[in-house]
C-alpha positions as CSV (number, residue, x, y, z in Angstrom):
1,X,-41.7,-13.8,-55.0
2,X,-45.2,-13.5,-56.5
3,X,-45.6,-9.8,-57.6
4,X,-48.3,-7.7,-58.0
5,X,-47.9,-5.7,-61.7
6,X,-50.0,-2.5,-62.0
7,X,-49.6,-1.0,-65.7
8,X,-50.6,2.4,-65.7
9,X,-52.0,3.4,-69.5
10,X,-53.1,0.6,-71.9
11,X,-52.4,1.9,-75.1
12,X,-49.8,0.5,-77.4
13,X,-46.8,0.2,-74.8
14,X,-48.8,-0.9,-71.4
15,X,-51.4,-3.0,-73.5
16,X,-48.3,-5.4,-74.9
17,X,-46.1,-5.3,-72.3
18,X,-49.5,-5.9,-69.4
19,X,-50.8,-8.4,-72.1
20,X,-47.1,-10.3,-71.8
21,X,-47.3,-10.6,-68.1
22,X,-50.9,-11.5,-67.9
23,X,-50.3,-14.4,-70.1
24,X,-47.2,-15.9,-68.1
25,X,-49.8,-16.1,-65.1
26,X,-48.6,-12.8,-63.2
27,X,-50.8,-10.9,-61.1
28,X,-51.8,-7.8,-63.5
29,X,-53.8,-5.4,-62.8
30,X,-54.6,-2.5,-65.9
31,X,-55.7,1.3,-65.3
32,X,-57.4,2.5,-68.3
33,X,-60.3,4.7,-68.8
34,X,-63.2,5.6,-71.1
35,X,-64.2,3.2,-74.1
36,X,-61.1,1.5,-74.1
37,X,-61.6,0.3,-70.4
38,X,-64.8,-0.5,-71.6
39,X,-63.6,-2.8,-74.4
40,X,-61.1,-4.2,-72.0
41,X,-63.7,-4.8,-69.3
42,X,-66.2,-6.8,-71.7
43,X,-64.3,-8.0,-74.4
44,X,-60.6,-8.6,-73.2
45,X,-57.7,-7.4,-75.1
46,X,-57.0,-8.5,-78.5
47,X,-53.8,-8.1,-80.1
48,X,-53.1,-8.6,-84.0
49,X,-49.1,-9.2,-85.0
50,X,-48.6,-7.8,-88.4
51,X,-45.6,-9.5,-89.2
52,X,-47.3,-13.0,-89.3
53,X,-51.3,-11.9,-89.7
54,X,-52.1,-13.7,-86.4
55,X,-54.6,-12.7,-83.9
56,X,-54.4,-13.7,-79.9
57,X,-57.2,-13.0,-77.5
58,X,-57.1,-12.6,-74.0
59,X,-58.7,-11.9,-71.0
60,X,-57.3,-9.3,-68.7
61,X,-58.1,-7.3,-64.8
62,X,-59.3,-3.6,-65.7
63,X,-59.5,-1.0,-63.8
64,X,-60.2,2.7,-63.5
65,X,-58.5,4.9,-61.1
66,X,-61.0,5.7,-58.8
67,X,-61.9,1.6,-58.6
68,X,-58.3,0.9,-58.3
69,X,-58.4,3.8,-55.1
70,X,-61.5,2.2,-53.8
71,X,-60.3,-1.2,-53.9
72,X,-56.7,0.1,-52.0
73,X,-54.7,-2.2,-54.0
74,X,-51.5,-2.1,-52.9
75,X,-48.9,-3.2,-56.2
76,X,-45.3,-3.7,-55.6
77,X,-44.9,-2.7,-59.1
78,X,-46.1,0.0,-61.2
79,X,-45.2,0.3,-64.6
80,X,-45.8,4.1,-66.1
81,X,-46.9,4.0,-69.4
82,X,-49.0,6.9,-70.3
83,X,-47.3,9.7,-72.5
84,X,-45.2,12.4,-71.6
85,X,-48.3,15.1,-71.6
86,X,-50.2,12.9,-69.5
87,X,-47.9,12.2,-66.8
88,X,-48.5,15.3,-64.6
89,X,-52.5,14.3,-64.4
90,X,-51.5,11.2,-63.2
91,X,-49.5,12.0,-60.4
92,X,-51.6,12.0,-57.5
93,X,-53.3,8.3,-58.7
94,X,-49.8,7.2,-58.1
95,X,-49.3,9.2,-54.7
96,X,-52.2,7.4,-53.3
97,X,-51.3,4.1,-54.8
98,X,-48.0,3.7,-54.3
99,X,-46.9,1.9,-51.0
100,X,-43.4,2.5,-49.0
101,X,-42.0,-0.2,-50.7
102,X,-43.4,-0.2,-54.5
103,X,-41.1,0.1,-57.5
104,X,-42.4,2.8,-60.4
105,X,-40.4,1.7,-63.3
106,X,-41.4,4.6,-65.7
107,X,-41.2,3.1,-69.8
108,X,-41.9,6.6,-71.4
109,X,-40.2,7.6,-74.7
110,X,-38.5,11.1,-73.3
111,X,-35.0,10.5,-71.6
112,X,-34.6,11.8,-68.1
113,X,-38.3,11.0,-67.0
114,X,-37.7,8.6,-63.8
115,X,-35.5,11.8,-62.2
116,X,-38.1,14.0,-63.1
117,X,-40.5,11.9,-61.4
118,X,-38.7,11.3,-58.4
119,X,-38.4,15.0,-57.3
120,X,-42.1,14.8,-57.6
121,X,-42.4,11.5,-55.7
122,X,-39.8,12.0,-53.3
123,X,-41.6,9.3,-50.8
124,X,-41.3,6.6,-53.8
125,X,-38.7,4.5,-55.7
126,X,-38.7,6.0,-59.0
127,X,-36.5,3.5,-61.1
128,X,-35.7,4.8,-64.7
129,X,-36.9,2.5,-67.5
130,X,-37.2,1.9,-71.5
131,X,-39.3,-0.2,-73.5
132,X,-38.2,-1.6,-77.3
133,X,-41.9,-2.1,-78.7
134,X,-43.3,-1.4,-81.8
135,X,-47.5,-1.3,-81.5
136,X,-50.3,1.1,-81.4
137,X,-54.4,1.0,-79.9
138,X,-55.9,0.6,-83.4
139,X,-59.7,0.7,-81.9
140,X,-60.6,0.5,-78.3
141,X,-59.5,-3.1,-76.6
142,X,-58.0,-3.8,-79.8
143,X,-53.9,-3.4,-80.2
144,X,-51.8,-3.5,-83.4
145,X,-48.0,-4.9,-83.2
146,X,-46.2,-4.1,-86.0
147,X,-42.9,-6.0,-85.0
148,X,-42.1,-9.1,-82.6
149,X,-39.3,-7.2,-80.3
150,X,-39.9,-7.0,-77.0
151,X,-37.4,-5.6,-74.6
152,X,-37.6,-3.7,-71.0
153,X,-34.7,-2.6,-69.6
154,X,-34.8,-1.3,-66.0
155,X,-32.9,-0.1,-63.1
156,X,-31.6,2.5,-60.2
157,X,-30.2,5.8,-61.6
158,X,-27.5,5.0,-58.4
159,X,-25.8,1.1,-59.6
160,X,-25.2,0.8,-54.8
161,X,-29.0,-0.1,-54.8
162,X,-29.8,-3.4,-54.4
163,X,-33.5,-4.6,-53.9
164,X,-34.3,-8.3,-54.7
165,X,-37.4,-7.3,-55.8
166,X,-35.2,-5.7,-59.0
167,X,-34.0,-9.5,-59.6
168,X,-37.4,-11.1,-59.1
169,X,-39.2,-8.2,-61.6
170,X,-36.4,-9.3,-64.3
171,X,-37.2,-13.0,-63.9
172,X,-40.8,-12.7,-64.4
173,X,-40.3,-10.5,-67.4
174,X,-38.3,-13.1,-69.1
175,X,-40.7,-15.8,-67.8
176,X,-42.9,-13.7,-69.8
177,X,-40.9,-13.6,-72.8
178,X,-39.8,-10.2,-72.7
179,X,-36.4,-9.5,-72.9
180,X,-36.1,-7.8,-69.2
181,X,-32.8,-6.5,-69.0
182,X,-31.4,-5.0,-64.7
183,X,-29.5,-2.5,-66.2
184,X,-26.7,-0.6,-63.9
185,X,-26.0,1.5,-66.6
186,X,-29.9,3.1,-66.7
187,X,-28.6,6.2,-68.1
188,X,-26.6,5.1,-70.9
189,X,-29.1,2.3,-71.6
190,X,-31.9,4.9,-71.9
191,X,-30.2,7.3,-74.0
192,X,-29.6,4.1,-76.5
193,X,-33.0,4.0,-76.6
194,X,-33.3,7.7,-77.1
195,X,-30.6,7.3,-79.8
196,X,-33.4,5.3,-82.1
197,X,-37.0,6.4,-81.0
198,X,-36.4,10.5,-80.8
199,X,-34.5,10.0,-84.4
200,X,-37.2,7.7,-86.0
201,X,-40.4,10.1,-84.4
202,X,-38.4,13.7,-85.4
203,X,-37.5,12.8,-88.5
204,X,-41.0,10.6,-89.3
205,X,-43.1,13.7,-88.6
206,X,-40.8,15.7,-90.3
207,X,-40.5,13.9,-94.3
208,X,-43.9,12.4,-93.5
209,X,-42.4,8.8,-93.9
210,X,-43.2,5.6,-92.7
211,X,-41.0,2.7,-91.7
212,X,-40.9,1.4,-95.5
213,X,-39.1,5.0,-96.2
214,X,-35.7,4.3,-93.6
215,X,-35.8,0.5,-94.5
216,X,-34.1,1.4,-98.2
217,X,-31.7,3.8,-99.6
218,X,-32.6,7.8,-99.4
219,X,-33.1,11.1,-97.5
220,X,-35.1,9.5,-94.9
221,X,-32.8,6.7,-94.1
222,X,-29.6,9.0,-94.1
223,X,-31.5,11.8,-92.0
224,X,-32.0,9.1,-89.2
225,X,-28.6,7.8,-89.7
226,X,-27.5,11.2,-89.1
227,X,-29.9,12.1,-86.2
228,X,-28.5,8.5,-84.7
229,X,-24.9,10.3,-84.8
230,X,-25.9,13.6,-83.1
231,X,-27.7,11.8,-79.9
232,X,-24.5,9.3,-79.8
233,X,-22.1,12.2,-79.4
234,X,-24.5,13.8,-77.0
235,X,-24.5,10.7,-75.3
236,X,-20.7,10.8,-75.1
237,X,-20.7,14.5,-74.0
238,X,-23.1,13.5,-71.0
239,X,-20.3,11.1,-70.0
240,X,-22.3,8.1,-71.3
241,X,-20.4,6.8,-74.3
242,X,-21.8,4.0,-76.5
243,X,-20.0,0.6,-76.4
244,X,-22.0,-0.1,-79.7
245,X,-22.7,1.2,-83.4
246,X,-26.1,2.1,-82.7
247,X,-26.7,3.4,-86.3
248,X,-26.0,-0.4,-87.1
249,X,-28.6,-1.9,-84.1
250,X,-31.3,0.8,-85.0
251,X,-31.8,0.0,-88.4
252,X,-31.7,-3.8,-88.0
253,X,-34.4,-2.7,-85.1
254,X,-36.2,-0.9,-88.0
255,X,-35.9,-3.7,-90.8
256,X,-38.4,-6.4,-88.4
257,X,-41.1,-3.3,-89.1
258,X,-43.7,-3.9,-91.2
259,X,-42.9,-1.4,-94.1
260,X,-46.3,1.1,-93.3
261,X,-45.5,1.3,-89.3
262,X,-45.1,5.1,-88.0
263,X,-44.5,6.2,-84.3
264,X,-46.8,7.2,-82.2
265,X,-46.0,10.8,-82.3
266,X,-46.6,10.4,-85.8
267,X,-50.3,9.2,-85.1
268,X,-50.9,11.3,-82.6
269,X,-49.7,15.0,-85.1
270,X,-52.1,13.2,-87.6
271,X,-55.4,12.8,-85.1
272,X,-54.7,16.3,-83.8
273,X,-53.9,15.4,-80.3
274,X,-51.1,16.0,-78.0
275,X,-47.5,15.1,-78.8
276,X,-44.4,14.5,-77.3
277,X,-42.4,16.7,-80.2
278,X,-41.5,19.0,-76.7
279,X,-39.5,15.9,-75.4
280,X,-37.9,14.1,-78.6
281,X,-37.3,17.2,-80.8
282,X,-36.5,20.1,-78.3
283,X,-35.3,17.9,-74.9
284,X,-32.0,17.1,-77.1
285,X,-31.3,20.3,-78.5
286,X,-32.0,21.8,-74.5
287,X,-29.2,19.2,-73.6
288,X,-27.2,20.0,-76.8
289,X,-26.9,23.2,-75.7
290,X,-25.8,22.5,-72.1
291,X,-23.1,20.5,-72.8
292,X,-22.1,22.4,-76.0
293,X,-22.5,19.5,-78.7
294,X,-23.7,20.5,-82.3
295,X,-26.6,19.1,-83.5
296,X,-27.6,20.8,-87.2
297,X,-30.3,17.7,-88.1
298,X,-31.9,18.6,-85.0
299,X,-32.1,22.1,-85.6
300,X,-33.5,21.5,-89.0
301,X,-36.2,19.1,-87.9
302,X,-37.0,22.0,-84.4
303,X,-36.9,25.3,-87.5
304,X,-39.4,23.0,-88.9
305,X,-41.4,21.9,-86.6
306,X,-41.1,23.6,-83.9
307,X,-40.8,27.3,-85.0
308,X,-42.2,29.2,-82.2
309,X,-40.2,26.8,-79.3
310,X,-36.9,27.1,-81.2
């Protein structure tokens, strides 16, 4: 089954995973805009790896949304990969994109965003998604990975749907050498994910640290230890219990960082743009609340940061 892959945002998330695809021969197609469509357009993509100072090039297909629209390209896959702020502006692109039979696998960092979608797009397939990257757009066409994981895990929010086009998306992310996981757990799966990037972001913003601060003893590595705890027993609460210790797996995820990586929320706070503190700071305490789970590091982090929401 030869797919047709549109990634929707090419920052540090759609630019590796796209650039992934692109190189294992898959049909790609990027949507970007302004100078960093530019870049892509007339230099390529390139990518630096900071764990091993190496530096790829590589061509790529991009787009903007109103040549994607005039073109009618018709994707069976669309991977959502702007941030949480943007996602409403890009709504209609994807109303007029999508076909009756495309899968939107959203890879956002907020928990709950492919049911959220999908009572907007009630005429698509909204699968829910998570992506375990570590990168960031350091200049326009130019991308910064800061750790060698890859992982996507995807699937139905209902396990009773079956597609093959699920299957044949999974293969040619591992033929890709991601690891693409089918999940029919999607809920559990994505609040793992959750459990380590809302953590690492709140408490990042909030002590100012960077990745070199949580990989050794101290206030910021027990504050995300703790943080880790609170989403795993809202986890359980939501009647989506961990199988693993994922205090353990998130800081074995956090020792492959090189020691001066931060999160994008992080980058974002410090260049004065948007954020997605709403989603990984006040989403859990919104959910705390519902189903009646404590959550004091939270709390601290949202009086902090988040003064006039909380």
């Amino acid at each position: 089954m030869n797919l047709k892959y549109m990634i929707l945002g090419a920052g540090g998330t759609g630019g590796i995973l796209g650039s992934a695809l692109t190189k294992a021969g898959k049909d790609v197609t990027f949507i970007a805009r302004g100078s960093n469509l530019d870049a892509m357009r007339n230099n390529g993509l390139i990518i630096r790896h900071l764990w091993d100072q190496t530096e790829e090039h590589l061509e790529v297909r991009a787009l903007s949304m109103e040549e994607s629209c005039a073109l009618s390209l018709a994707p069976e896959v669309i991977f959502i990969c702007v941030k949480e702020y943007s996602l409403d502006s890009v709504l209609p692109f994807i109303r007029q994109t999508a076909g009756p039979r495309t899968i939107i696998i959203p890879i956002l960092n907020i928990y709950g965003t492919g049911a959220r979608m999908q009572k907007k797009l009630p005429d698509c397939t909204v699968l829910d998604g998570c992506i375990y990257v570590s990168a960031s757009l350091e200049h326009p066409g130019v991308l910064v990975q800061h750790g060698p994981i890859l992982r996507v895990v995807f699937g139905p929010r209902d396990p009773s749907y079956i597609s093959p086009i699920l299957s044949a998306i999974q293969s040619d992310l591992c033929e890709s050498g991601i690891d693409g996981v089918l999940s029919t757990h999607i809920q559990r799966d994505a609040l793992e994910k959750f459990s380590y990037v809302s953590p690492i972001g709140a408490s990042g913003v909030y002590l100012h640290a960077v990745a070199g601060d949580f990989q050794k003893e101290g206030p910021a590595r027990e504050l995300f230890k703790s943080m880790i705890r609170e989403i795993s027993a809202l986890a359980a609460a939501m009647g989506y219990p961990f199988e693993k210790d994922y205090v353990k797996i998130n800081l074995e995820i956090l020792s492959n960082l090189s020691a001066d990586a931060t999160t994008s929320m992080q980058r974002d706070i410090m260049e004065g743009k948007p954020s997605e503190l709403d989603g990984l700071v006040m989403e859990p305490l919104r959910l705390a609340k519902k189903y009646s789970v404590s959550m004091p590091c939270y709390e601290e982090v949202a009086n902090a940061l988040c003064p006039l929401e909380f």
